[in-house]
N, C-alpha and C positions, 0 to 999 in steps of 0.2 A: 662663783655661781653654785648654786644649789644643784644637786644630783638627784637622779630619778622625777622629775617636775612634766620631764615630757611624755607621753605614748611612743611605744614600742611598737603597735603594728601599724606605722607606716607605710601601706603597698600600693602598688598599680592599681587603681578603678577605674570600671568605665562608667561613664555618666554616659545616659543615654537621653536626648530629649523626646520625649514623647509625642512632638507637634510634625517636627520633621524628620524625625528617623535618626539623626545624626549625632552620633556618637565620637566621644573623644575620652583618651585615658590623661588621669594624673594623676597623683599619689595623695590618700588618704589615709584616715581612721575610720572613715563612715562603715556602720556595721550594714551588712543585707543578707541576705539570706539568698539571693539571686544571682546567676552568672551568664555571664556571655560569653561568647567565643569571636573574637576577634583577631583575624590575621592567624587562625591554629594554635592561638592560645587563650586560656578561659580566665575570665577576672570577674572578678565580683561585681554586681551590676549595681547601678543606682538609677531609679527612673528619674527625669525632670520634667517639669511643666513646659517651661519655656528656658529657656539659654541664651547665650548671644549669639546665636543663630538663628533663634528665631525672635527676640524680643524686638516688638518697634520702634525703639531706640538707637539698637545699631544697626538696623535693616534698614529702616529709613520707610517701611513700609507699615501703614497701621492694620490694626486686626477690627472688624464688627462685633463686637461682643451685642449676642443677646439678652439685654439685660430687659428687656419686656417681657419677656418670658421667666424671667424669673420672678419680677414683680408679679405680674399673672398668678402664677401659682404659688408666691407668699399671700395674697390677696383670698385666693380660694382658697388655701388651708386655713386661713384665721377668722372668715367671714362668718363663722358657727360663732365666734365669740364676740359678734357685735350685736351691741343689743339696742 
């Protein structure tokens, strides 16, 4: 096998998911410039969207996304260029 092929910082991160609060540590390269403190000890943070805590795939539960409201306001910002 070839040497030196892998990353060297390897450490604890906490992925934090953004939806529901819930945080879990596993061991990374992700760089952040963020930390947390978890348990009295501080690790480098990484936000997420969603995770499998909250995605509704393994919740079993779905989410309402407002996508009228986005169409809404693609519609009003573009309507200056229909002619």
């Amino acid at each position: 096998m070839r040497k030196d092929i892998h990353p060297d910082n390897y450490r604890l991160v906490a992925f934090k998911d953004m939806s529901n609060d819930e945080v879990f540590l596993t061991k990374s390269t992700a760089n952040t410039k963020e930390t947390l403190d978890v348990d009295g000890v501080e690790y480098p943070l990484v936000k997420l969207e969603i995770s499998r805590t909250s995605h509704p795939f393994y919740t079993g539960k779905s989410k309402l996304i407002d996508t009228a409201g986005r169409i809404d306001k693609f519609k009003n910002k573009y309507a200056k260029f229909k002619k």
